[in-house]
Every structure is written in structure tokens, then in C-alpha cells.
N, C-alpha and C positions, 0 to 999 in steps of 0.2 A: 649344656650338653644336649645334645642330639640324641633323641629319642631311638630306643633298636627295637621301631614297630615292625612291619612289613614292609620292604623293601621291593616287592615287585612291582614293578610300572604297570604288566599286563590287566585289566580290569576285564571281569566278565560280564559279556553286555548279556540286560535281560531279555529273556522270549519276549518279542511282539505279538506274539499269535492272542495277548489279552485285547491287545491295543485294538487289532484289528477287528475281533469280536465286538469291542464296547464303541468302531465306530459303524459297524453293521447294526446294531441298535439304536444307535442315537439318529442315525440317517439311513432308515432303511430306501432298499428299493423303489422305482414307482412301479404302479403295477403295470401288468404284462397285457399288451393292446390284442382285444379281440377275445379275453378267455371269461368278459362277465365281472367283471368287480366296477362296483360305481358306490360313491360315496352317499350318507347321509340325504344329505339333500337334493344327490342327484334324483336317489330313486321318489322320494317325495314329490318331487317338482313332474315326474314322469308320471306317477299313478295321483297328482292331482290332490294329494292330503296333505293335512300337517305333518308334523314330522313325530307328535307322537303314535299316532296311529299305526307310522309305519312302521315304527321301532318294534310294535305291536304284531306289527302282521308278520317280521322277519324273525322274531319268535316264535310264532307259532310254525312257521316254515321253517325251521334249522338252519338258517341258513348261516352257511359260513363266513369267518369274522377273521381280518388281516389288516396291520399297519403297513401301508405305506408313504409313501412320499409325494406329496401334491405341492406344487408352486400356486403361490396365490396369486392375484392379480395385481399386486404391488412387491413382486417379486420374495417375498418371504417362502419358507420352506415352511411347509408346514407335515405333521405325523398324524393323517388321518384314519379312523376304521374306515374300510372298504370292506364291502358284504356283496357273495355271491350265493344265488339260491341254485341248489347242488340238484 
């Protein structure tokens, strides 16, 4: 005998609006050209120090701290902090 579960074909699709969120995290943006964000070792290599010094110095400067989206040079995506001093 034939089960008398639910009968109706119609299924309710669920909200994307998670899906979309969780791929805005996983791959965020790159950042935005010309507004000051450089990575780690950009700013390092720029003011000529190691990199803990500098980690150092953008502490004492507040400066602000954002993931974005950097291509490596063998094409991998990478999620790096990028820091701009305000």
C-alpha cells in the first residue's frame, strides 16, 4: 500500500539571500584602486622594515584593517588583511 503522505508536487525553494552572504565572505572583494589599502608586505617593503616592526607601527597608528581578495602570482585567490592609515 501507498503511503497518504503529502501529495503536493509544489516544493518551496529556500531563500539564497544565505548563500549569497556566505559567498561575499568566502571571496570577498579586491580592494578599491586609488583609496590607500596595501597589503602586509606591501607596506614593509615600502618603509624598508621587517614586517614585524610594521605590524608594530600600524598599531600604534590605528590604522584600519579589511579582507580582501588578492591573486597570487600563480594564479590562486588568496584573503588577505589590507590596512589603511585613516
Amino acid at each position: 500500500m501507498v503511503g497518504k503522505g503529502n501529495k503536493d508536487k509544489h516544493i518551496q525553494t529556500p531563500s539564497v539571500d544565505w548563500v549569497t552572504k556566505l559567498a561575499q565572505e568566502l571571496y570577498p572583494p579586491e580592494p578599491p584602486k586609488g583609496e590607500g589599502w596595501f597589503t602586509l608586505s606591501e607596506i614593509s617593503e615600502k618603509i624598508g622594515r621587517a614586517q614585524t616592526p610594521t605590524v608594530n607601527f600600524l598599531k600604534k597608528a590605528n590604522a584600519e584593517k579589511k579582507k580582501f581578495m588578492h591573486i597570487a602570482v600563480d594564479g590562486r585567490r588568496l584573503v588577505l588583511v589590507h590596512y589603511r592609515i585613516k
